[in-house]
RONU-582779 format. One record per residue (C-alpha): residue number from 1; x, y, z; chain. Coordinates in pm, whole numbers. Layout:
# RONU-582779
R  num       x       y       z  cadena
R  NUM       X       Y       Z       A
...
END
This chain:
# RONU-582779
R  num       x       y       z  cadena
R    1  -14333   -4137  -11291       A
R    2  -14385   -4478  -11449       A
R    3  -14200   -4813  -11425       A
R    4  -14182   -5029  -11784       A
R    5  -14255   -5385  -11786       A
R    6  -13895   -5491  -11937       A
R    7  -14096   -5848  -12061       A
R    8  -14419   -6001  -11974       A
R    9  -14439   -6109  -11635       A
R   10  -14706   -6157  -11357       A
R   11  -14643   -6069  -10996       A
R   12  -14830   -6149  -10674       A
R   13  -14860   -5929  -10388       A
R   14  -15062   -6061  -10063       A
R   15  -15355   -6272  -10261       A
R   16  -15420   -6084  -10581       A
R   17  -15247   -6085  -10921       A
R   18  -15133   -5866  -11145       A
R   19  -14992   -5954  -11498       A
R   20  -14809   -5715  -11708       A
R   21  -14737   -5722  -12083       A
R   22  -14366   -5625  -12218       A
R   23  -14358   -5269  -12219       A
R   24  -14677   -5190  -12061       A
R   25  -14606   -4889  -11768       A
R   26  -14792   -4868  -11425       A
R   27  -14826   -4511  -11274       A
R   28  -14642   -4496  -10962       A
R   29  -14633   -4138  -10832       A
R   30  -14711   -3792  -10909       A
R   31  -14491   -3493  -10752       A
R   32  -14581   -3180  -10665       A
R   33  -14388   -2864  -10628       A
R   34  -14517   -2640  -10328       A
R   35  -14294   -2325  -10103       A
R   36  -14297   -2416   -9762       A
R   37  -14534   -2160   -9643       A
R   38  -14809   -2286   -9928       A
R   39  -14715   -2671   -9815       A
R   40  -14817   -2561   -9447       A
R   41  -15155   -2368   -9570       A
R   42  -15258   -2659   -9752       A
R   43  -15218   -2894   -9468       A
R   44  -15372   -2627   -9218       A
R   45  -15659   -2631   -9462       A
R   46  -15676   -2971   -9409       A
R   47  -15674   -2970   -9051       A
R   48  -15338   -3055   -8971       A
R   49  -15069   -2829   -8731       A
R   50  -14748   -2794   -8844       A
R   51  -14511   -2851   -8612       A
R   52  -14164   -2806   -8752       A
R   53  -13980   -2852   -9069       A
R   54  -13617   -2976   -9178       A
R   55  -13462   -2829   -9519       A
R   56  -13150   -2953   -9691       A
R   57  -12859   -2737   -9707       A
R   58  -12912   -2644  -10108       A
R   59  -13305   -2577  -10017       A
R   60  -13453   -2843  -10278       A
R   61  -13614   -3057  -10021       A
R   62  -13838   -2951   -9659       A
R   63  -13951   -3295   -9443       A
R   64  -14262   -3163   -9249       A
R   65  -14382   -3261   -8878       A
R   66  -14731   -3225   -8854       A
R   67  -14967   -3329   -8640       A
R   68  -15339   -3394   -8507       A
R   69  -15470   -3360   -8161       A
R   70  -15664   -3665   -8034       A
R   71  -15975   -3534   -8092       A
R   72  -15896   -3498   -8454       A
R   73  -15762   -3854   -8504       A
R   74  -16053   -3996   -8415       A
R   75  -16220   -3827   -8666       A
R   76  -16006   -3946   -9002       A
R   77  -16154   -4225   -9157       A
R   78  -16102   -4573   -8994       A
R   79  -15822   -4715   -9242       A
R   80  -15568   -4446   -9192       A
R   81  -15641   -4394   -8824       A
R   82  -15569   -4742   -8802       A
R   83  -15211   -4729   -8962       A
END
């Protein structure tokens, strides 16, 4: 997905700038397309325990629980253990 720049404009977010030209596009996602049962391999792969999922009623969407032990926190890298 990308967002257009409807005119030229710069924003400010915390201390930094960013300035944008009319019709200039920023990349703001990419989305991926998985079954459940390949969603929870790839996270197991990546050491993560799933712990329970919730699906819409039409099946287009799953919302996963997973999880880490303590043990396993401590090991992810200090800026996302930290949020």
């Amino acid at each position: 997905m990308h967002l257009v720049s409807k005119r030229k404009q710069t924003i400010k977010l915390a201390d930094e700038s960013y300035a944008f030209e009319q019709g200039e596009t920023i990349h703001t996602e990419n989305s991926y397309k998985y079954t459940t049962a390949k969603f929870q391999q790839l996270a197991q792969r990546a050491g993560w325990h799933p712990r329970m999922v919730w699906r819409d009623r039409q099946g287009l969407f799953d919302v996963h629980y997973l999880s880490l032990n303590a043990d396993e926190l401590h090991q992810l890298p200090q800026q996302i253990a930290a949020s």
